[in-house]
C-alpha positions in Angstrom: 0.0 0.0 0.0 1.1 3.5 -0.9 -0.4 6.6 0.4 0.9 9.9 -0.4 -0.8 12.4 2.4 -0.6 16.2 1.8 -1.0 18.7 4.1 -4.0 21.1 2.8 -5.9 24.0 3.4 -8.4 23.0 0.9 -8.9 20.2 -1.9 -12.0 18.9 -3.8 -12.9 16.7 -6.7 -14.4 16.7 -9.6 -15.7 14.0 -11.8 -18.0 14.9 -15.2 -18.1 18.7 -13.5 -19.9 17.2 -10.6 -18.0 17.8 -7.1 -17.6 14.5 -5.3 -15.6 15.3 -2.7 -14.6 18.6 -1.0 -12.8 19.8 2.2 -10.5 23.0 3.5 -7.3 22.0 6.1 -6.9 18.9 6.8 -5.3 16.2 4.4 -5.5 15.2 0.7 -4.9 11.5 0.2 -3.7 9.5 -2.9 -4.0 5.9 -2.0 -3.0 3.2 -4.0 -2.5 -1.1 -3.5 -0.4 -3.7 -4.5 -1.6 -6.7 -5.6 -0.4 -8.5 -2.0 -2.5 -6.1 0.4 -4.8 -6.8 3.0 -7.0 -5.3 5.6 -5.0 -5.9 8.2 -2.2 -3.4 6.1 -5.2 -1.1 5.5 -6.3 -0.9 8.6 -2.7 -0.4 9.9 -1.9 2.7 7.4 -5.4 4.1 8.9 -4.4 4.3 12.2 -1.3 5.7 11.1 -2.7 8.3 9.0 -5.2 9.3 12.0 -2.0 9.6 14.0 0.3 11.9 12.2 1.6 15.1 14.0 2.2 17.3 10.5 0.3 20.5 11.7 2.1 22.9 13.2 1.7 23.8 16.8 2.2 27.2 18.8 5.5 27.6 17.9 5.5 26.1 14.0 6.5 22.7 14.7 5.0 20.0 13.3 3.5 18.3 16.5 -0.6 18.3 16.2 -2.7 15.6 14.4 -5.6 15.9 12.4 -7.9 15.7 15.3 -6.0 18.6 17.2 -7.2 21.0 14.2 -10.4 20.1 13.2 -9.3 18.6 9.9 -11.0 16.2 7.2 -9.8 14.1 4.5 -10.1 14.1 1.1 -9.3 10.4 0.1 -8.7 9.7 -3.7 -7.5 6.4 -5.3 -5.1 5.8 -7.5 -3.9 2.8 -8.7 -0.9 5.3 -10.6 1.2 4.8 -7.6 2.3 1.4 -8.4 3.0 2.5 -12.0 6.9 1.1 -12.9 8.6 3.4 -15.8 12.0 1.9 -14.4 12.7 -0.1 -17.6 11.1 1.7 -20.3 9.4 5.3 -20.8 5.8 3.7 -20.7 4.7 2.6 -17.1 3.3 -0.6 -16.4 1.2 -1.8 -13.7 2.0 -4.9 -12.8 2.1 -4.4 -9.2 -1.2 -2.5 -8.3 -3.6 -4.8 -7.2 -6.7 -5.3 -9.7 -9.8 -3.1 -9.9 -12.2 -5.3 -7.6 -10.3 -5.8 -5.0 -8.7 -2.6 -5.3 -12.0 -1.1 -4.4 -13.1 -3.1 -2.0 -9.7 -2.4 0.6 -10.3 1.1 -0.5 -13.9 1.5 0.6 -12.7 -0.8 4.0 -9.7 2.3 4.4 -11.9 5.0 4.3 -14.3 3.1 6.7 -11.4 2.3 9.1 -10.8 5.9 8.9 -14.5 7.0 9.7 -14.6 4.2 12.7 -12.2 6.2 14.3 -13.2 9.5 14.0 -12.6 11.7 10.8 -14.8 12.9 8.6 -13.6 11.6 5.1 -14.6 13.1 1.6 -13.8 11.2 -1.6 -13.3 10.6 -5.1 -15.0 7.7 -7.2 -13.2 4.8 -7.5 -11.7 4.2 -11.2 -13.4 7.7 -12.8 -11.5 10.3 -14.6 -11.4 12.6 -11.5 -10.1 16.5 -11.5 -8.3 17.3 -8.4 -7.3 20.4 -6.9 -6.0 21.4 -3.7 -3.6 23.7 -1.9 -0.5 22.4 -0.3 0.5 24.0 3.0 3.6 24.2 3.7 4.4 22.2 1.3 3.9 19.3 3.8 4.0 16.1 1.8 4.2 12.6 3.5 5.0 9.0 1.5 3.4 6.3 3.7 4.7 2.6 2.2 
């Protein structure tokens, strides 16, 4: 599993003009799976998303969670993050786990996410989605 977790002060989503998803600070998620993941690893990168002090406290440190600042998620999926361009120009795919299942452990991680507490906005699985957001800081976190 590979999540890339972005520190925001806002983000949405798009899909055929339609907003599917929208939120101000808190984080933008782009969460793929490989082929060999389960729900025990999605539950595990859950809790550990819930958990991360990346907001900056009193004196600009990052030391607060999510929770501490009132913030939501925006969780989109994509299965690009397993893309391999290693060997040749044209990525391949090999690794990301297949489109049913894919949605399945994705619709359990946002889930495992709500159980404990956030609010979670999102994409729709497999759609041609337009995302925007604002980075702040740039914070930007790779979870694998």
């Amino acid at each position: 599993m590979r999540i890339v977790v972005q520190r925001v002060s806002e983000a949405s989503c798009a899909v055929e003009g339609k907003v599917t998803g929208k939120i101000e600070n808190g984080f933008m998620l782009l969460v793929g799976f490989n082929k060999n993941d389960t729900r025990e690893i999605a539950r595990k990168y859950a809790e550990k998303v819930s958990k991360l002090r990346i907001f900056s406290d009193e004196n600009g440190k990052m030391n607060k969670s999510i929770f501490e600042v009132g913030g939501k998620i925006l969780s989109i999926s994509q299965f690009t993050l397993y893309g391999d361009a290693w060997k040749s120009n044209r990525p391949g795919f090999t690794e990301a786990m297949n489109g049913q299942e894919a949605t399945q452990l994705y619709d359990y991680f946002n889930e495992v996410l709500r159980e404990l507490g956030l609010t979670v906005e999102t994409g729709i699985f497999g759609a041609d989605m337009k995302i925007s957001l604002v980075n702040d800081g740039p914070v930007t976190i790779i979870l694998q």
